[in-house]
Every structure is written in structure tokens, then in C-alpha cells.
N, C-alpha and C positions, 0 to 999 in steps of 0.2 A: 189367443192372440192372432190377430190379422199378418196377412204376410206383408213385408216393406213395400212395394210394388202399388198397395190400395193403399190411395186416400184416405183420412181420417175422416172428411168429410164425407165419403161416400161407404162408409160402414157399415153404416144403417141400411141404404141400399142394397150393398154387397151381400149381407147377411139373410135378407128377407129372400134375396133373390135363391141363395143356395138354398135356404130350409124350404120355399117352394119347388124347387127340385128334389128336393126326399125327400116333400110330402108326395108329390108326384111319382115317383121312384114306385112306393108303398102305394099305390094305388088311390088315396086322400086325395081326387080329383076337387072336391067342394071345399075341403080344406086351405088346398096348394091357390085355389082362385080366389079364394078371400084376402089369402098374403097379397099377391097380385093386385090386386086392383084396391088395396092397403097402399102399396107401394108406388104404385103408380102417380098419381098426385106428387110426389115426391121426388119424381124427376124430374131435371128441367128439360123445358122444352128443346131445347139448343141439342141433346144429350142425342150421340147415337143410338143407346138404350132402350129410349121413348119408342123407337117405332115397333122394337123388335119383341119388349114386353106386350105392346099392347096385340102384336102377334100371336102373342104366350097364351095370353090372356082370352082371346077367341078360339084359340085350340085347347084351352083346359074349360073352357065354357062348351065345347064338343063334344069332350072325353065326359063330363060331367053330366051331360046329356043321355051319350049313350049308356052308362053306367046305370042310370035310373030305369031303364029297358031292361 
């Protein structure tokens, strides 16, 4: 169950968002970027969100990187 505080509408956001943080957490760098940029599309543009995943998302595209090193 979601906490009162989150939208119903943004659930589906909410929730990709945390399980790409434990994926991340556990080290699933290739994982945690596929939820990511899953997700992404899915926000609206308007959203302060948008900028900050797609932040996410070029720093788990790094860690992804260096992890194949």
C-alpha cells in the first residue's frame, strides 16, 4: 500500500522510481537503467521529476560503464 501523500496517478512512477533505487542499492547498475528510461517517457514534461531522472539516468549509464571495467 502506497502512503496517503502519493497520488494514485503517479504510482506507477513512484514505484519504478524506488525499485530502481534497490536495484542500484545492490549494485544491478544495467538493471536499475532499464527501469529508468522505462520510466522516463512516463513523465510529464511539466514534471520537476523529468530533469532529475534523466540526471539519474546518465549517472547509472556511468556506473554501468564503469562496472563492465
Amino acid at each position: 500500500m502506497l502512503p496517503d501523500n502519493v497520488p494514485k496517478s503517479d504510482a506507477p512512477i513512484y514505484i519504478l522510481r524506488r525499485y530502481a533505487a534497490i536495484l542500484m542499492r545492490n549494485g544491478k547498475f544495467a538493471e536499475a537503467l532499464k527501469v529508468l528510461e522505462r520510466m522516463y517517457p512516463q513523465i510529464p514534461e511539466d514534471s520537476p521529476l523529468k530533469p532529475k531522472i534523466r540526471e539519474q539516468i546518465r549517472t547509472t549509464r556511468g556506473l554501468v560503464e564503469k562496472s563492465k571495467i
